[in-house]
C-alpha positions in Angstrom: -6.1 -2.2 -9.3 -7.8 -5.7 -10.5 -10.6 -5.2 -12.7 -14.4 -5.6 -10.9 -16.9 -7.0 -12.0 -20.6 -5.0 -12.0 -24.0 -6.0 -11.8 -25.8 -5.4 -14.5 -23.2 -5.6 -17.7 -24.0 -3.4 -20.4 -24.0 -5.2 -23.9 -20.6 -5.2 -25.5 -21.7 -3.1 -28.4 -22.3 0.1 -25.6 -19.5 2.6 -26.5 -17.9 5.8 -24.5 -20.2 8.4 -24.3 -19.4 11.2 -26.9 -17.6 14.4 -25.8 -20.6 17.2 -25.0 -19.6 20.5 -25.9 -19.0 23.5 -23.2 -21.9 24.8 -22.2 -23.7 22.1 -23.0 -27.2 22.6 -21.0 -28.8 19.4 -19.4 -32.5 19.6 -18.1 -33.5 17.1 -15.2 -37.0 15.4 -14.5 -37.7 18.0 -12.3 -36.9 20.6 -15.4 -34.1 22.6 -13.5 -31.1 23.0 -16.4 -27.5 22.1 -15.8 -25.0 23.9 -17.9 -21.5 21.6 -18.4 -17.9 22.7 -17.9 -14.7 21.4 -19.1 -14.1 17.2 -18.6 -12.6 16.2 -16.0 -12.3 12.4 -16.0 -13.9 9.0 -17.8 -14.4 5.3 -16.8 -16.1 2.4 -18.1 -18.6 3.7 -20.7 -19.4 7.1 -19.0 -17.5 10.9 -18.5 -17.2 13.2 -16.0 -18.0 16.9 -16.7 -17.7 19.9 -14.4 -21.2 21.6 -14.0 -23.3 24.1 -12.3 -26.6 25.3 -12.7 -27.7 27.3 -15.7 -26.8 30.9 -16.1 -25.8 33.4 -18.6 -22.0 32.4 -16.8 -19.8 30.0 -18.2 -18.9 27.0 -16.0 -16.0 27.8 -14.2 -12.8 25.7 -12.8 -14.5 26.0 -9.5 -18.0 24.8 -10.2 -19.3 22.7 -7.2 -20.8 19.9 -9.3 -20.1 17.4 -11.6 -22.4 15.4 -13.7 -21.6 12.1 -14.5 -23.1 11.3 -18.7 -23.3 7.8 -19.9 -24.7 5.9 -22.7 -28.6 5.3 -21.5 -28.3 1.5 -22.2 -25.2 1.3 -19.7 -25.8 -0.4 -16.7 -23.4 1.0 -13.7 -24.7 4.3 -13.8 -28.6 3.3 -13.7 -27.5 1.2 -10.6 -25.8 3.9 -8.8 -29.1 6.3 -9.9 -31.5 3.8 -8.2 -29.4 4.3 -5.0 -28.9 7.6 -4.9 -32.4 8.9 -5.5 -33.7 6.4 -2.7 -30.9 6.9 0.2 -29.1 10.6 -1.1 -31.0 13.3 -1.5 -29.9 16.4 0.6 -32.7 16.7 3.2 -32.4 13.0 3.7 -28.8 13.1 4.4 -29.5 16.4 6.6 -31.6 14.9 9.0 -29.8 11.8 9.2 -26.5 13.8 10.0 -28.6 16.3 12.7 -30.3 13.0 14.3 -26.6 11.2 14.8 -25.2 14.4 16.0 -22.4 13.6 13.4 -20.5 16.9 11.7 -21.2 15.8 8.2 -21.9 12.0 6.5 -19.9 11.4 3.7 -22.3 9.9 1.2 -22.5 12.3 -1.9 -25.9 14.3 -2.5 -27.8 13.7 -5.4 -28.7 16.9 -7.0 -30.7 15.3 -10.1 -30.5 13.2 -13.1 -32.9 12.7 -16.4 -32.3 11.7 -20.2 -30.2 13.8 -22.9 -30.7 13.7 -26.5 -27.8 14.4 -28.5 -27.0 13.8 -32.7 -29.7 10.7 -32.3 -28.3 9.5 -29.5 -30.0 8.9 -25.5 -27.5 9.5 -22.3 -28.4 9.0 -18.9 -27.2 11.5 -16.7 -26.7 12.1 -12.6 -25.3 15.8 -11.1 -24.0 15.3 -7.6 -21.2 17.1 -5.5 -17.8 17.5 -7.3 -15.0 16.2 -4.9 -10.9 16.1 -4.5 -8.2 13.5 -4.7 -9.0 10.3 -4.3 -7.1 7.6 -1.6 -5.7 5.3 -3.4 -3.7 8.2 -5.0 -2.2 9.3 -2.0 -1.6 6.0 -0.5 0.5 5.2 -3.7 2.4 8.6 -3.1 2.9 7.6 0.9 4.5 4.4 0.2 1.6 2.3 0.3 1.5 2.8 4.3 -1.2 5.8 6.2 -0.4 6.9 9.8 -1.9 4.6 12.5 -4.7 7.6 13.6 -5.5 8.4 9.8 -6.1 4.6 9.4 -8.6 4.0 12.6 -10.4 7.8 11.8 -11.1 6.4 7.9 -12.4 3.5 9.8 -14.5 5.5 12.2 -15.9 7.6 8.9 -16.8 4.6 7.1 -19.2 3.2 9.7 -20.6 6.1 10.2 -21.2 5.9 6.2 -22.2 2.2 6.1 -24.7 2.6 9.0 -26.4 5.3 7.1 -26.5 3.4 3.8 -27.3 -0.2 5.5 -30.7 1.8 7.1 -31.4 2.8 3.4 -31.7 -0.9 2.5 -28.6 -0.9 0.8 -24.9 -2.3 1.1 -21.9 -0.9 -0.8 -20.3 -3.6 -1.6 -16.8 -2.1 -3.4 -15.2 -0.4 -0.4 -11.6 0.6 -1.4 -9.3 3.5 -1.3 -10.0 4.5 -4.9 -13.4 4.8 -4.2 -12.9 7.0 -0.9 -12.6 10.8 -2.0 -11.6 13.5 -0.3 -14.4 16.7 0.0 -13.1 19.7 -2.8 -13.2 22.1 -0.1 -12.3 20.2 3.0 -9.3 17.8 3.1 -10.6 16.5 6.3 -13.5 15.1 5.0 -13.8 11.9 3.2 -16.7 10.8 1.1 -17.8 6.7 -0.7 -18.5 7.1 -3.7 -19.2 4.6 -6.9 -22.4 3.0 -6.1 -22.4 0.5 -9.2 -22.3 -2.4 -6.7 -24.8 -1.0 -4.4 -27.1 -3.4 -3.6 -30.5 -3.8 -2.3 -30.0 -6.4 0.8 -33.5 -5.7 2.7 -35.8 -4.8 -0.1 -39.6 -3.6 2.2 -37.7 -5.1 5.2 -36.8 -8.6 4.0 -33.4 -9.4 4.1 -32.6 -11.8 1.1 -32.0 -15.7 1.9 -28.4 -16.7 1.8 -27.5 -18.5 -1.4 -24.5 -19.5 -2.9 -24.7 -18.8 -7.1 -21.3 -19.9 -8.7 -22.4 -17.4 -11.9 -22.2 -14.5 -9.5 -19.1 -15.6 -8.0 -16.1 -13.1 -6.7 -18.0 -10.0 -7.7 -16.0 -6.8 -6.1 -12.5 -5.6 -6.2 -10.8 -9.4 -5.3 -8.4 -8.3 -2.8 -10.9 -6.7 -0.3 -14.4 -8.4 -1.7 -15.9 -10.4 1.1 -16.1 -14.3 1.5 -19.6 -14.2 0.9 -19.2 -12.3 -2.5 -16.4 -14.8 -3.5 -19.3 -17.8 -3.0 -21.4 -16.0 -5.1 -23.7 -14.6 -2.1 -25.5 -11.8 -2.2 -23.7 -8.7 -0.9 -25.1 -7.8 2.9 -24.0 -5.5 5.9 -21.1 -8.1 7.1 -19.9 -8.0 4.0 -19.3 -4.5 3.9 -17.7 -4.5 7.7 -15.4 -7.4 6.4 -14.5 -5.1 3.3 -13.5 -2.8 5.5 -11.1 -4.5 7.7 -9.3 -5.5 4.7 -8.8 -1.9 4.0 -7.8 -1.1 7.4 -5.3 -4.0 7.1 -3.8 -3.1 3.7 -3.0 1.0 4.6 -2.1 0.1 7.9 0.6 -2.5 6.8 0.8 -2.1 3.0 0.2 -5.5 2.8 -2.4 -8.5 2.2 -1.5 -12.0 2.3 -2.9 -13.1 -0.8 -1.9 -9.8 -2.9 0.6 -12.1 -4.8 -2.3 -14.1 -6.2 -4.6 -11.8 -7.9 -5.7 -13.6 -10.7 -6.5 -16.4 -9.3 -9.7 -15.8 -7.0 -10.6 -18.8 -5.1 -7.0 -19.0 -3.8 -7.7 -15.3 -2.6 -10.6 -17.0 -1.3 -9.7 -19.7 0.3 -6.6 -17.8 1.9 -9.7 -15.0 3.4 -11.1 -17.9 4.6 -8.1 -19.3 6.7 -7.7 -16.4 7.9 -11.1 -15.6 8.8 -10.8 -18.9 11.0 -7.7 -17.9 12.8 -7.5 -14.3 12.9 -4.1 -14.5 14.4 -2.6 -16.3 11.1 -3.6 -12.7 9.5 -2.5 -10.7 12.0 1.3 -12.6 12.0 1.3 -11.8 8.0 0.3 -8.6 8.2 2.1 -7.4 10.9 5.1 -9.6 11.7 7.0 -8.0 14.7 5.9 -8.2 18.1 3.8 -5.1 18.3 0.5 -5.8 16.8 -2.3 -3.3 16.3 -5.2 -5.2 19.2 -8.4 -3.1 17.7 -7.7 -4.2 14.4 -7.8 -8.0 15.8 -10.7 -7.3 17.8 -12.5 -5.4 15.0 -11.8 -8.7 12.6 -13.1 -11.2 15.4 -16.4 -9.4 15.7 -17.2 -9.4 11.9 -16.4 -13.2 12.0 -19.3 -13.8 14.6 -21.6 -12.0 12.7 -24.6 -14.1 11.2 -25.7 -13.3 6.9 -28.8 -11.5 8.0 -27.5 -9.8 11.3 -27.7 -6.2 12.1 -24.6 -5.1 13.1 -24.3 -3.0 16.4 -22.2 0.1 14.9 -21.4 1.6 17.8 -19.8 -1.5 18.8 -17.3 -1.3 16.0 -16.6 2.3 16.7 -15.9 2.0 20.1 -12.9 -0.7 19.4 -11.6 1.7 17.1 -11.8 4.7 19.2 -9.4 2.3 21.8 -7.0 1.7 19.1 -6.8 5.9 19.1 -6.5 6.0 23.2 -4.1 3.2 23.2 -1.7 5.1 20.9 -2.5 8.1 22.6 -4.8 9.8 19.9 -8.3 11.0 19.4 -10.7 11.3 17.0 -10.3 15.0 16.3 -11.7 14.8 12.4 -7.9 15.5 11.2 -7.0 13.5 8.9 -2.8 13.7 8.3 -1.9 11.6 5.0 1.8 12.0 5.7 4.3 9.6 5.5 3.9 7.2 7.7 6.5 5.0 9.6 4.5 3.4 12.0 7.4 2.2 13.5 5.9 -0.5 16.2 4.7 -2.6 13.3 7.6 -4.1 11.6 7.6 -4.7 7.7 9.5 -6.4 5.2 12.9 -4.3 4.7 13.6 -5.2 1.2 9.7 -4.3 0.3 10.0 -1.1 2.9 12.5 0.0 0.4 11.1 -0.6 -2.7 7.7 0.7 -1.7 9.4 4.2 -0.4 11.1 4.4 -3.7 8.6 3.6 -5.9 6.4 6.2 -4.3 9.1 8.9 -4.3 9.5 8.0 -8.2 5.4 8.8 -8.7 5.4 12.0 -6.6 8.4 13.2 -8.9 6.9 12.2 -11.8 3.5 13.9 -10.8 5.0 17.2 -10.1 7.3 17.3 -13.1 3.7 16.7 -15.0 1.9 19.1 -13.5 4.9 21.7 -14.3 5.3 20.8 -17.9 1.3 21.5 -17.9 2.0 25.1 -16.8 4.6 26.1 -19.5 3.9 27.2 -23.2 4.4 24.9 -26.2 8.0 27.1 -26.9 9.2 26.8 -23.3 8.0 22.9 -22.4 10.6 20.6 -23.2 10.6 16.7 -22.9 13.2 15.8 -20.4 14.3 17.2 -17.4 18.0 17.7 -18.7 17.4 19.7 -21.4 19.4 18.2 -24.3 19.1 19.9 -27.3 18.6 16.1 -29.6 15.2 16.3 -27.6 14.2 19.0 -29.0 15.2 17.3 -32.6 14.0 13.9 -32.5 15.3 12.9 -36.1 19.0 11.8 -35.1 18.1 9.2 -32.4 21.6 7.9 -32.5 22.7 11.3 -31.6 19.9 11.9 -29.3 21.3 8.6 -27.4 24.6 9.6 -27.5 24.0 13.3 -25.9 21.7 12.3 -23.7 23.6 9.6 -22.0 26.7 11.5 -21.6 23.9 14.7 -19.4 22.1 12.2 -17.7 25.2 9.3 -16.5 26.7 12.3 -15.3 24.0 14.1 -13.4 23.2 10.3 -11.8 26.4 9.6 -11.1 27.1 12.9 -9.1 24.2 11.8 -6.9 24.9 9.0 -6.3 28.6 9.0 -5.4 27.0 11.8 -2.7 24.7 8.9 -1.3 26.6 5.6 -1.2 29.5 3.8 -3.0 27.8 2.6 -6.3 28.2 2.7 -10.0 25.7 3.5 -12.7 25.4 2.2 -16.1 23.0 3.6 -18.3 21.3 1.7 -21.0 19.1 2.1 -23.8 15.7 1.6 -21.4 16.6 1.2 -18.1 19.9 2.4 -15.4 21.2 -0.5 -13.2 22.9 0.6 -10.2 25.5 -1.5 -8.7 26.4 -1.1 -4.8 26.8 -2.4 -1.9 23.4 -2.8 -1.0 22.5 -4.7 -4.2 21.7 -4.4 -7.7 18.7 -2.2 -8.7 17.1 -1.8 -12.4 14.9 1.9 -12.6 12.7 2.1 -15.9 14.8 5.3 -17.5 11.0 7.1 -18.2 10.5 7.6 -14.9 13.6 8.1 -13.8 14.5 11.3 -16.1 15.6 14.1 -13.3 18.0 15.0 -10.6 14.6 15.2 -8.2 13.4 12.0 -9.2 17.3 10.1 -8.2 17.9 12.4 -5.7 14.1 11.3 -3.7 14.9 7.6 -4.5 18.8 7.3 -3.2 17.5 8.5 0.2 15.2 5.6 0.5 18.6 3.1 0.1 
């Protein structure tokens, strides 16, 4: 994923916060103490610990929090803080949820945050729920494509989420898969997280002016930000709709129009704006057979017409949505199924179709073999799936290239002369395979099992 850009920078001399030890205990302003588990993940200056509150127990691997530590001079966390203690506390997000007669909201609860001294240095810190796998993951592993009714029930969660946050005086402003999680105990729950774009739109009630600042220009994740955050506007509640239809679009299709051009922004702008003009232009690129999905379109034309300081009518947006589930005979039953997805009435690329499948059946392999080698003991856990004894001695590579490429050429070539009529060299790096459907090149790293070839011939 491109690299965002945050409000509020922190100054370049801000370093990762140091590791805390296990069973670290963190009091909040409110004095209640927070003891820390094991690390489970770090980004930008900050870490990720597992935590609960304090007891004579140790933490364990099913603690329902997590507290996020950073450096106290950091910015992104003290943006996300001022958010969550004015819009996510748990009574808050109660009442809300009761009043909309909704089965749960998926904004995190903030459980509490204060200041940590540790060997002379200050760390800000924030304890809120801990959560699963994140989207982007899984849309990686499903060929970059989610079913039709996971797509338009995402869509329906989101503006449920949005509403909530847009009454709080506040826009998200970095919708995207990666920042969509999935609840640790319920799959079928999906939570927006990373708040360090959250922005105050309607500060006391007064929505800010519209006004282009070049300095602030394209702030967001550039393939989804809005038009407005591209001019350097102010983030505000169309924004957010627009950055959703983006999403919708991308793991509907798998595809933007302007994905090619990343790194230069203002031809990602200008493209968002042509097809902001002409709905129909995005539509074709998106989804180039006949059968196009209509709520989509319609969703897209009512975010055009809204106006920088207009309240959108939610309910509105849902209701298109909820169409696009009776016209493909669906409902919204809250389950979400992240299996691979064909959707067959919307027609793709081939070529892309294949590589996408294959790529993704390379990542799942790859995931699984990790997640196995994780689980042996340092005797047992060896580095390649073929189990050459020059991997276990690493100081004849000559040797080592020589076994190994006699094991693995055969292995490969067994498949494959089960699959299609190819050959397969194997090189130093990489294995081309020659056949009738074309030349391919596989990277030989990720490309070191039986499961691995075996998941990507079928997608050829």
């Amino acid at each position: 994923m491109p690299r965002k850009k945050t409000a509020g920078k922190a100054p370049s001399k801000t370093k990762l916060a140091e590791l805390f030890s296990l069973g670290e205990v963190l009091a909040d302003t409110s004095k209640k103490e927070w003891k820390l588990g094991v690390p489970v993940g770090e980004g930008g200056f900050g870490r990720l610990y597992l935590a609960d509150v304090n007891s004579s127990k140790s933490v364990g691997s099913d603690a329902p929090y997590v507290a996020k530590v950073e450096p106290s001079e950091s910015g992104p966390l003290f943006t996300e803080l001022r958010f969550y203690m004015r819009a996510a506390k748990p009574n808050e997000i109660q009442k809300w949820t009761k009043s909309h007669k909704l089965k749960y909201l998926g904004v995190p609860r903030y459980w509490g945050s204060g200041l940590h001294e540790r060997n002379g240095n200050s760390y800000r810190f924030m304890i809120m729920d801990r959560f699963g796998r994140d989207l982007q993951k899984m849309y990686e592993e499903n060929a970059k494509q989610f079913p039709h009714k996971t797509v338009l029930q995402l869509g329906l969660r989101v503006l449920d989420i949005l509403e909530y946050v847009h009454e709080h005086e506040y826009v998200h402003a970095d919708i995207k898969a990666s920042n969509l999680l999935l609840s640790y105990k319920n799959p079928n729950q999906v939570y927006l997280v990373d708040y360090g774009l959250a922005h105050r739109y309607c500060p006391e009630g007064v929505h800010k002016i519209y006004k282009e600042n070049p300095k602030r220009c394209h702030d967001g994740t550039v393939e989804y930000t809005s038009i407005d955050a591209h001019k350097g506007v102010a983030p505000s509640r169309r924004g957010d709709l627009e950055i959703l239809g983006y999403c919708m679009i991308h793991w509907l299709s798998g595809h933007l129009p302007w994905e090619d051009n990343l790194k230069d922004p203002n031809f990602v702008r200008d493209s968002k704006i042509r097809c902001r003009d002409n709905i129909s232009i995005l539509m074709d690129k998106c989804f180039p057979g006949k059968n196009k999905p209509d709520e989509i379109a319609k969703y897209m034309e009512k975010v055009k017409v809204l106006s920088y300081e207009e309240k959108p009518v939610y309910q509105h947006f849902r209701e298109i949505l909820l169409q696009g589930l009776k016209a493909i005979g669906q409902k919204d039953d809250g389950l979400l199924d992240f299996g691979l997805a064909e959707n067959g009435d919307f027609e793709r690329n081939p070529m892309q179709k294949k590589r996408r499948k294959a790529a993704a059946a390379a990542a799942a392999s790859e995931s699984t073999e990790a997640k196995m080698e994780d689980t042996e003991s340092p005797k047992k856990k060896e580095s390649c799936y073929f189990k050459c004894n020059c991997c276990q001695n690493p100081e004849d590579d000559l040797t080592k290239e020589k076994h190994s490429n006699q094991k693995e050429s055969q292995e490969v070539n067994n498949i494959w002369s089960n699959k299609l009529s190819c050959s397969v060299a194997h090189f130093r790096f990489f294995f081309v395979v020659v056949g009738s459907t074309g030349i391919f090149f596989f990277p030989f790293e990720i490309m070191n099992s039986v499961k691995t070839w075996t998941a990507v011939c079928t997608c050829f």
